[in-house]
N, C-alpha and C positions, 0 to 999 in steps of 0.2 A: 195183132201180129206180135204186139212185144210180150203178150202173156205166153203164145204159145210158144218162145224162145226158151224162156225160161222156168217154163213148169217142168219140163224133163228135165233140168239142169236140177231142178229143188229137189226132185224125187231120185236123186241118182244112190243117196246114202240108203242102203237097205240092211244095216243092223240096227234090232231093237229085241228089246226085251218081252219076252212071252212067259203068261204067270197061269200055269194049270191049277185048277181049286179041283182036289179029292175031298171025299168025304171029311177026313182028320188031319188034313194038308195040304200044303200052296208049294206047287214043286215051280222055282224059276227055272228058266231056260233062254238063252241069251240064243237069236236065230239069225245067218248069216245068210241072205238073200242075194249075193253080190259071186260075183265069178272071180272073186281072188280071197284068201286067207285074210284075216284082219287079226290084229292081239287085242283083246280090250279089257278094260281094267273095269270092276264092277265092286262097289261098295254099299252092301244095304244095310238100311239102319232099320231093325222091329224093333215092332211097341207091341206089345200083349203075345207074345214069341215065345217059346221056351227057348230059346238062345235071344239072349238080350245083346250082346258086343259080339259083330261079326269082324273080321279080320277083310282087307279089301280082297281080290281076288283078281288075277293076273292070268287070263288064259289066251290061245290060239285058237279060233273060231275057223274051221275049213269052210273053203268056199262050197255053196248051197247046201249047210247042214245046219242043225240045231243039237246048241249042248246045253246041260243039264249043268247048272252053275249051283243053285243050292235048293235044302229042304225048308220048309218052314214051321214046324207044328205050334198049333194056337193055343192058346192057351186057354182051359175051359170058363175062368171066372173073369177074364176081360176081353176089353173089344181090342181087334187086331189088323195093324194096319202096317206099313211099311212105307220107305221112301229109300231112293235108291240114286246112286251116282252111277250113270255109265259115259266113259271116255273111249272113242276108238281111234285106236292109232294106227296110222297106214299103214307104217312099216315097222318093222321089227329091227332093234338096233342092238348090235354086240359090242361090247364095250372091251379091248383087249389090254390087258393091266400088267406091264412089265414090272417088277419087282426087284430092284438090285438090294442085293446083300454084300 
């Protein structure tokens, strides 16, 4: 009784990251499974990449879609692998910044 309380509670988060392999490319896509909008913030780090230093990334994920977050092209004379930060944040917050002169 106390597993089946809390296994719908564990599976309730449904953003993750999905990693298509093309022939010459690893296209990410960050997919939001979930009935409401999420922002999440997404930092990957390649190793054997033609882009070596990624920049983090900051987007709006709509509720039940999947976005296309980056490309990745390998590089032909090394092995290529990735590791990745994703953070989701419930809500979205606006910072309003009064300025006196």
């Amino acid at each position: 009784m106390f597993l089946l309380y809390f296994v719908p509670y564990a599976q309730e988060e449904k953003i993750y990251l999905v990693e298509e392999k093309q022939e010459k490319r690893t296209i990410i896509y960050v997919k939001n499974d979930t009935s409401e909008s999420k922002s999440v913030f997404l930092k990957v780090n390649p190793t054997g990449y033609r882009r070596s230093a990624q920049r983090p990334m900051l987007k709006d994920i709509p509720a039940n879609s999947k976005v296309e977050m980056l490309i990745l092209i390998p590089l032909t004379d090394k092995e290529s692998y990735y590791t990745y930060d994703l953070i989701i944040n419930e809500m979205k917050e606006v910072i309003n910044i009064n300025k006196k002169t």
